[in-house]
C-alpha atoms as an extended CHARMM CRD file, in Angstrom:
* protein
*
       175  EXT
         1         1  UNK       CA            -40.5600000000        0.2440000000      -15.6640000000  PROA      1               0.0000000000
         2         2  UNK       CA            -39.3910000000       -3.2030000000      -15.2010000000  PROA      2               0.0000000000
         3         3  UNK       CA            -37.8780000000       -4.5980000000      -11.7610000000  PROA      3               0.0000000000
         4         4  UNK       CA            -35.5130000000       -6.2310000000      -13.8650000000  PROA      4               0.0000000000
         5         5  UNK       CA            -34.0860000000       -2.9680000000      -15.6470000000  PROA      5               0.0000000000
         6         6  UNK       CA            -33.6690000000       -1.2130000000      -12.0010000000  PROA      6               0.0000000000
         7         7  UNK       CA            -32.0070000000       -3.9310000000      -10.8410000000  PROA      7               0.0000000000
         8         8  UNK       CA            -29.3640000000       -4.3910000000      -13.6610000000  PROA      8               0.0000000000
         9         9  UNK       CA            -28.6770000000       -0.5950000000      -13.8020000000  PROA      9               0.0000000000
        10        10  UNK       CA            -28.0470000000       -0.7080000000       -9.7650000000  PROA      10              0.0000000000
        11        11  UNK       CA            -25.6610000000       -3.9940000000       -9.7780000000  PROA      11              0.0000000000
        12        12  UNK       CA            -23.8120000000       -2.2190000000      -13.0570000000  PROA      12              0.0000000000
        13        13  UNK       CA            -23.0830000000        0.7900000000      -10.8910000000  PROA      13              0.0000000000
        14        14  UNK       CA            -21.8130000000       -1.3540000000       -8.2440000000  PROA      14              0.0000000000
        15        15  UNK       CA            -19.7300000000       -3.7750000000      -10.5370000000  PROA      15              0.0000000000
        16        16  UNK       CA            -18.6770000000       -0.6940000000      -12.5660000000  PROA      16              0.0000000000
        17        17  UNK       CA            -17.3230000000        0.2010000000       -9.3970000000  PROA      17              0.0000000000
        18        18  UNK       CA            -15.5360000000       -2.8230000000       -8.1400000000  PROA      18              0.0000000000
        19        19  UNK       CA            -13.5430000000       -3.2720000000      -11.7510000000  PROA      19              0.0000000000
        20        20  UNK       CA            -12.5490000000        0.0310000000      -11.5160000000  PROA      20              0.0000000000
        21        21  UNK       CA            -11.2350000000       -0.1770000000       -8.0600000000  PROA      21              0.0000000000
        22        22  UNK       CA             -9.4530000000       -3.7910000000       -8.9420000000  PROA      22              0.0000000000
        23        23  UNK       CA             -8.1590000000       -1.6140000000      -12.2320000000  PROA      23              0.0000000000
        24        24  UNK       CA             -6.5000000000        0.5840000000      -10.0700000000  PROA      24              0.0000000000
        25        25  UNK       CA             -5.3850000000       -2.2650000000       -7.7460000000  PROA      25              0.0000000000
        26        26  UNK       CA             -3.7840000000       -4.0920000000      -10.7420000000  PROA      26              0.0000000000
        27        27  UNK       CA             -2.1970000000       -1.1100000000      -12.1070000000  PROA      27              0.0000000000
        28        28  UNK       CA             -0.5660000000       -0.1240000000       -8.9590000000  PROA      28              0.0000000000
        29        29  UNK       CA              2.8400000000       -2.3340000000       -8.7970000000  PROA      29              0.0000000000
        30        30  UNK       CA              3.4620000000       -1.3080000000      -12.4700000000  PROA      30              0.0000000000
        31        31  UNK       CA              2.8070000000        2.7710000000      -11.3890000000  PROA      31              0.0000000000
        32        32  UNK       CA              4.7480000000        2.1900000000       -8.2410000000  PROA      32              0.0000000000
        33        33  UNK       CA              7.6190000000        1.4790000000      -10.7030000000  PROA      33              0.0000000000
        34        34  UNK       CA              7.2230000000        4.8090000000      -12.3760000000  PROA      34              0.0000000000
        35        35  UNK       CA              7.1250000000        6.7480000000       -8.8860000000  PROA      35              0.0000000000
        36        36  UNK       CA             10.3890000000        4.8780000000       -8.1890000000  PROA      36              0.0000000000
        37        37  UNK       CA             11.8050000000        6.0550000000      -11.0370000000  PROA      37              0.0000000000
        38        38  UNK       CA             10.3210000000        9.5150000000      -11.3960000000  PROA      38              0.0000000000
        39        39  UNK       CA             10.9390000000       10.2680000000       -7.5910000000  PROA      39              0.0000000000
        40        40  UNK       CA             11.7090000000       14.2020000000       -8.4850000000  PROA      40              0.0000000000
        41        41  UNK       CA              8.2370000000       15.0370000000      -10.4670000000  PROA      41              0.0000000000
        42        42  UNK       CA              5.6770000000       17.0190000000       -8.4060000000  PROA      42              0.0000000000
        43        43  UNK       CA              2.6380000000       14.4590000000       -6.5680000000  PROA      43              0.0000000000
        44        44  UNK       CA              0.7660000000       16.4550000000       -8.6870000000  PROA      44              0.0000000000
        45        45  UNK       CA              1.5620000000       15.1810000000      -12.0270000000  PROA      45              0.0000000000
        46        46  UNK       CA              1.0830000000       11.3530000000      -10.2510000000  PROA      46              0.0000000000
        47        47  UNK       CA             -2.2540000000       12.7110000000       -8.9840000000  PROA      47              0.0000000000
        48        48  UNK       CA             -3.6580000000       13.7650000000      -12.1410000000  PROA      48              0.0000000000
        49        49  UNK       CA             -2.5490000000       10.3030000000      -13.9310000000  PROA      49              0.0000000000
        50        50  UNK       CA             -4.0810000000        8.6460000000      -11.3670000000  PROA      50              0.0000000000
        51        51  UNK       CA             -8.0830000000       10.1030000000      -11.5700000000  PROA      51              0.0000000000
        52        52  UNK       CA             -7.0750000000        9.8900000000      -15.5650000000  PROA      52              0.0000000000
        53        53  UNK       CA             -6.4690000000        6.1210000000      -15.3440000000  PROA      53              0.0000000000
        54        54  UNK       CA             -9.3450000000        6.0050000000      -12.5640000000  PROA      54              0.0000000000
        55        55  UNK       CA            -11.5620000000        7.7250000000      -15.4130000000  PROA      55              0.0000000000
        56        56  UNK       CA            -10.6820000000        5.4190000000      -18.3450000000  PROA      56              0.0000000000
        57        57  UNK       CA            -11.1960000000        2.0800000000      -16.3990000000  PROA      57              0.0000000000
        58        58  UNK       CA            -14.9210000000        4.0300000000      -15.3030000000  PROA      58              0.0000000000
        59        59  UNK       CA            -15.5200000000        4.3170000000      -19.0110000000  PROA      59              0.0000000000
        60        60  UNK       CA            -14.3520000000        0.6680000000      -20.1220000000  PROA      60              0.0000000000
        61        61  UNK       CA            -16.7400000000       -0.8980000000      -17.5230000000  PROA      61              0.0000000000
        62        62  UNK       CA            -19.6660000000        1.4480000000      -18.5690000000  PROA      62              0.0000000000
        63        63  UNK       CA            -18.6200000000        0.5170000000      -22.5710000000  PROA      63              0.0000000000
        64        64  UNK       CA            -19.1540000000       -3.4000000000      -21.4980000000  PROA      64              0.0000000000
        65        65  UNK       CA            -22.3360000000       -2.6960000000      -19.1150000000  PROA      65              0.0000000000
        66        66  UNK       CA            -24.3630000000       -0.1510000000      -22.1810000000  PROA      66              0.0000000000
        67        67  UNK       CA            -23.7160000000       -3.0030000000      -24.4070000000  PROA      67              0.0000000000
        68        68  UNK       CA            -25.0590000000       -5.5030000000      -22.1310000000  PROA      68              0.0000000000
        69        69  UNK       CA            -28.1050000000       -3.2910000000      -21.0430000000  PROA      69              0.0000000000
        70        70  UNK       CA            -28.7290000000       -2.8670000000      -24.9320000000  PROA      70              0.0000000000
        71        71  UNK       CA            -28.5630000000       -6.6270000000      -25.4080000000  PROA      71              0.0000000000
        72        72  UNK       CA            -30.6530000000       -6.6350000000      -22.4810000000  PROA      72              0.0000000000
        73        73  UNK       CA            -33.4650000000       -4.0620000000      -24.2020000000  PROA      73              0.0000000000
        74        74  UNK       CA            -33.1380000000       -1.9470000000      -21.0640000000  PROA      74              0.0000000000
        75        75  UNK       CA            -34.5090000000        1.2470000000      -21.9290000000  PROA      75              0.0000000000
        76        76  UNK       CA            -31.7430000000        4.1820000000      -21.3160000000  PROA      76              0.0000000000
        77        77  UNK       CA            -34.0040000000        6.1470000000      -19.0260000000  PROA      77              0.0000000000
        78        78  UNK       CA            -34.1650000000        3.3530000000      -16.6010000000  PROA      78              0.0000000000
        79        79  UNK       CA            -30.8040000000        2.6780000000      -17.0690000000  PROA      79              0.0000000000
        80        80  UNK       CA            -29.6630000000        6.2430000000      -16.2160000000  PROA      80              0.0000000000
        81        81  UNK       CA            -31.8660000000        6.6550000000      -13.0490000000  PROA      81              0.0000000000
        82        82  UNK       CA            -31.0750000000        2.9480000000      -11.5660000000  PROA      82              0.0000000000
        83        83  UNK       CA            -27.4790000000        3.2560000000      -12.1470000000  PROA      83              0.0000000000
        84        84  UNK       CA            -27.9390000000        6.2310000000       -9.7590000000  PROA      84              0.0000000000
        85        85  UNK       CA            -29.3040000000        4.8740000000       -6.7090000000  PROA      85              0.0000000000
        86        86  UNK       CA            -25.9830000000        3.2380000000       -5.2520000000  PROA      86              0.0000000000
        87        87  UNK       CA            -24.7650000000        6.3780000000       -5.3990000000  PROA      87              0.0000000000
        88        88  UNK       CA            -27.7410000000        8.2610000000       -3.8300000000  PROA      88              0.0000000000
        89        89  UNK       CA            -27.0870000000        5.7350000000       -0.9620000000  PROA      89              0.0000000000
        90        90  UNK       CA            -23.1720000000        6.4500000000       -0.8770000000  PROA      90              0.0000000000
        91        91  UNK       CA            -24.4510000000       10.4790000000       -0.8710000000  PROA      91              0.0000000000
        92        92  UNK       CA            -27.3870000000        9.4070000000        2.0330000000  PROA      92              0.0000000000
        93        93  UNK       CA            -24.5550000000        8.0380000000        4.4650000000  PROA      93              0.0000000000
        94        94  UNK       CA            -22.7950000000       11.2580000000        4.4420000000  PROA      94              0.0000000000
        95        95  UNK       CA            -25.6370000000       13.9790000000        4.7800000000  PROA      95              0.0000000000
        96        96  UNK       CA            -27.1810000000       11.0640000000        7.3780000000  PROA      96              0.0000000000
        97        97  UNK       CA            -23.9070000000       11.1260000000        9.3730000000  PROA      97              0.0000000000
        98        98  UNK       CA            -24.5250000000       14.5870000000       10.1840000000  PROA      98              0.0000000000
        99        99  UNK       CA            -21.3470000000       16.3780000000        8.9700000000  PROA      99              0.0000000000
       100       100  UNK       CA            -22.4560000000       19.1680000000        6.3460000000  PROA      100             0.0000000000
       101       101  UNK       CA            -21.0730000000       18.5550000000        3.0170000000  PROA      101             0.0000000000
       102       102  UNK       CA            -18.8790000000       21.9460000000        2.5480000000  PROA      102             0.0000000000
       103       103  UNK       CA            -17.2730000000       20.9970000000        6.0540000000  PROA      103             0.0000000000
       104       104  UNK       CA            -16.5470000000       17.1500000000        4.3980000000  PROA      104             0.0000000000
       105       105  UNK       CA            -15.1100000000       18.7590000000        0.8630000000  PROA      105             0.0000000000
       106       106  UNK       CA            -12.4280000000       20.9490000000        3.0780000000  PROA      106             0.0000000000
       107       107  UNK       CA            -11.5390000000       17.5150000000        5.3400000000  PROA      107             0.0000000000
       108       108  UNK       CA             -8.5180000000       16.2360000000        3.3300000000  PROA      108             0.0000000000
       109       109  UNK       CA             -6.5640000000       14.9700000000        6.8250000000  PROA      109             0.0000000000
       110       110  UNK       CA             -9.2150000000       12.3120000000        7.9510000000  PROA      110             0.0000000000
       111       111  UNK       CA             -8.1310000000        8.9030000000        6.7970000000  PROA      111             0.0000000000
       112       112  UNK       CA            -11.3920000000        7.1090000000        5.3900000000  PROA      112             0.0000000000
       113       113  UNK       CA            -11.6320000000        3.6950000000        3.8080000000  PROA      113             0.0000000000
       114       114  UNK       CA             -8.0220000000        2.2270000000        2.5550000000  PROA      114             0.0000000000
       115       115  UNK       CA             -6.2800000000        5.4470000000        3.5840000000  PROA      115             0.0000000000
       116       116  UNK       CA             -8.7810000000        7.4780000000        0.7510000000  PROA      116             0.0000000000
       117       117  UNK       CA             -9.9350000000       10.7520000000        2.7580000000  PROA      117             0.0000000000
       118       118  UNK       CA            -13.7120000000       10.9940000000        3.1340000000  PROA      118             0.0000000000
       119       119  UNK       CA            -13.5610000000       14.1440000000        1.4280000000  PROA      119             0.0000000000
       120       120  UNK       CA            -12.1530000000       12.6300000000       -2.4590000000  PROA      120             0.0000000000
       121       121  UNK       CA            -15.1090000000        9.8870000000       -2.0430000000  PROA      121             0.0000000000
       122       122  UNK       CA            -17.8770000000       11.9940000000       -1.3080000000  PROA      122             0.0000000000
       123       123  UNK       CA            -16.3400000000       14.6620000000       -4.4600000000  PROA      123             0.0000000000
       124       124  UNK       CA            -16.2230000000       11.4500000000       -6.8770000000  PROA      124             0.0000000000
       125       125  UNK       CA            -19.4730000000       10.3860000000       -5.8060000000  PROA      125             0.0000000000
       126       126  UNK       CA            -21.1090000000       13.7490000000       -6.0590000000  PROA      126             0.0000000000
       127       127  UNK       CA            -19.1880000000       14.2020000000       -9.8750000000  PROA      127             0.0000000000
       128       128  UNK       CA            -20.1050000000       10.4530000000      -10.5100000000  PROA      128             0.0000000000
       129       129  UNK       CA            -23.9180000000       11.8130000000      -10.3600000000  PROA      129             0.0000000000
       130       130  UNK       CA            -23.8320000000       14.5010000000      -12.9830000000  PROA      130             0.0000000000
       131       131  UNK       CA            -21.4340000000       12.2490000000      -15.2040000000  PROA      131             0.0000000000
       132       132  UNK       CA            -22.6770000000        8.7800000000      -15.1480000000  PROA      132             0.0000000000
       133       133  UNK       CA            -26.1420000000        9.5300000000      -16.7140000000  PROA      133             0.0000000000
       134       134  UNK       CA            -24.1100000000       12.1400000000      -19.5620000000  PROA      134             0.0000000000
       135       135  UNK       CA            -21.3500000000        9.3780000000      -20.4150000000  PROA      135             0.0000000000
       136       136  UNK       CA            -24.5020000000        6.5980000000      -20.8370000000  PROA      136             0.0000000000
       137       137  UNK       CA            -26.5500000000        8.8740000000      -22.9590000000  PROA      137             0.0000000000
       138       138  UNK       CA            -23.4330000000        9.3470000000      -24.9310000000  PROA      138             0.0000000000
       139       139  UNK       CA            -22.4770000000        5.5680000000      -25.2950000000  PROA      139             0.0000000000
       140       140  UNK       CA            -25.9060000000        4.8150000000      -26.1350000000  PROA      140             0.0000000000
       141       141  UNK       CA            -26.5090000000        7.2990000000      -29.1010000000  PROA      141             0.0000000000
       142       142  UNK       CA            -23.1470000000        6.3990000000      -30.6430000000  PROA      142             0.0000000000
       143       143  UNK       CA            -24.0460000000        2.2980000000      -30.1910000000  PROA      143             0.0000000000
       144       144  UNK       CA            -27.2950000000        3.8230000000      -32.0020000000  PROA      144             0.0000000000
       145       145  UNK       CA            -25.2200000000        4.9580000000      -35.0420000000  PROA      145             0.0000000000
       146       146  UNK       CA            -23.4530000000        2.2170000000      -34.8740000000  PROA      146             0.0000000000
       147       147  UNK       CA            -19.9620000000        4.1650000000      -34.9290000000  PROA      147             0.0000000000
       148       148  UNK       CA            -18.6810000000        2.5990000000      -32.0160000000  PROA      148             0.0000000000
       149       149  UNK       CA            -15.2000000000        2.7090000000      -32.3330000000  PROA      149             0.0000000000
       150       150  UNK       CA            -11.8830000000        4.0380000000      -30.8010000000  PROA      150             0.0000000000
       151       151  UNK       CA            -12.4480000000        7.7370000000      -32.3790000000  PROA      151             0.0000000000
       152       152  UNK       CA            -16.0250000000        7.7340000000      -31.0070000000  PROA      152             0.0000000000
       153       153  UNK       CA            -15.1220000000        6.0830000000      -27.0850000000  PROA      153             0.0000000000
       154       154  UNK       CA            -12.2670000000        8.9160000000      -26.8980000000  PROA      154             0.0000000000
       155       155  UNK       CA            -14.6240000000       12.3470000000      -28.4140000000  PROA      155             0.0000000000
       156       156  UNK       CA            -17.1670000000       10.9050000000      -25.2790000000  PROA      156             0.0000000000
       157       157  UNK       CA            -14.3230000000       10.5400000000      -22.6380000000  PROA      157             0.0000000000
       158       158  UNK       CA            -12.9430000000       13.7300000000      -23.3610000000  PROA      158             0.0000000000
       159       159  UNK       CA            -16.1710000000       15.8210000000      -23.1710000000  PROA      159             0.0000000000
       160       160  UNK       CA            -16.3810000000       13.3310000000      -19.7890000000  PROA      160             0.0000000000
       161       161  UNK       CA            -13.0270000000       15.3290000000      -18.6880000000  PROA      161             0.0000000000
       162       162  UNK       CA            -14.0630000000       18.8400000000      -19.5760000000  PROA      162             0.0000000000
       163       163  UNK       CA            -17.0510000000       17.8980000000      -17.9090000000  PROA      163             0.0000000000
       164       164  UNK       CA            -15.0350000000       16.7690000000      -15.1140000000  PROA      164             0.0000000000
       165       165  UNK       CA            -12.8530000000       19.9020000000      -14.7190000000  PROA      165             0.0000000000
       166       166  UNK       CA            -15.8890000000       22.2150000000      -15.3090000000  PROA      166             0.0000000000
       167       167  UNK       CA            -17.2170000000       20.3990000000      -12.4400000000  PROA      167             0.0000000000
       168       168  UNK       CA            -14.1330000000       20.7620000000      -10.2260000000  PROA      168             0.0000000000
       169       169  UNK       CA            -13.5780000000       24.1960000000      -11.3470000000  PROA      169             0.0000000000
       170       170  UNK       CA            -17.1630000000       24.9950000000       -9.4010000000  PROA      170             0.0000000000
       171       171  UNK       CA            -16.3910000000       23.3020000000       -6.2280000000  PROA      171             0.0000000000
       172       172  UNK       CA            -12.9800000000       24.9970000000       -6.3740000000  PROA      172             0.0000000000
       173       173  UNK       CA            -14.3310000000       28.4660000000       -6.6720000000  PROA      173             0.0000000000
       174       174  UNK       CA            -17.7000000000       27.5710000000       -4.9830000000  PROA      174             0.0000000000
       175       175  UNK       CA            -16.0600000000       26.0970000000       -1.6140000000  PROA      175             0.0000000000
């Protein structure tokens, strides 16, 4: 494996990261206007439009970063496991800080970084680890075919979201 192939799938995950927080960021003063408006609709509804736009600006930055790694000839495999070290390190600081991670899921109250509770970072982070790798292999074999086009992006993010509720549906019942 190439040093140069661990290091671009390790600074994708990180800028993946960054344009999807600055999506969210940027999208904010246009949702705050729909919150303003829609002031009688459950947080609920707001919260599950929010991890859905949070979702589709994840899977426009990993579009643009598997067609740069396949510009790139990065081999998927290296790809897949690099992309997952940030967030082996993100997962590191909480076992290493000593809280177990079923007492971390049920600590919604603690205000964490930018008033995000500890508890919704470590959850994406641990999710971000099953579903990173699936949504890459995905992306790559339809760049492969060459049928890379609206139809195919939105079949792979919405197996991404069944995955996704599968995956809260376990912690639900399992913590």
């Amino acid at each position: 494996m190439r040093l140069g192939s661990w290091m671009y799938g390790a600074c994708a995950q990180i800028t993946v990261t960054v344009f999807t927080v600055c999506g969210l960021v940027l999208a904010l003063p246009v949702v705050s206007l729909f919150i303003m408006v829609l002031n009688g609709m459950q947080d609920a509804i707001f919260v599950v439009f929010s991890i859905l736009l949070l979702l589709l600006f994840y899977a426009l930055g990993w579009i643009w970063a598997v067609s740069f790694a396949r510009e790139w000839k990065v081999k998927l495999f290296e790809l897949q496991i690099s992309s997952l070290i940030p967030l082996a390190g993100i997962l590191y600081l909480y076992i290493d800080s000593g809280v177990s991670i079923p007492e971390l899921i049920h600590d919604w109250h603690e205000d964490g970084c930018a008033l995000v509770p500890p508890a919704f970072v470590c959850l994406c982070t641990c999710y971000a680890m099953v579903l990173v790798p699936v949504y890459q292999s995905k992306l790559w074999n339809a760049m492969e075919a060459g049928r890379l086009n609206a139809k195919a992006v939105c079949t792979v993010w919405g197996d991404l979201l069944i995955i996704l509720v599968l995956l809260a549906g376990m912690t639900w019942i399992c913590f």
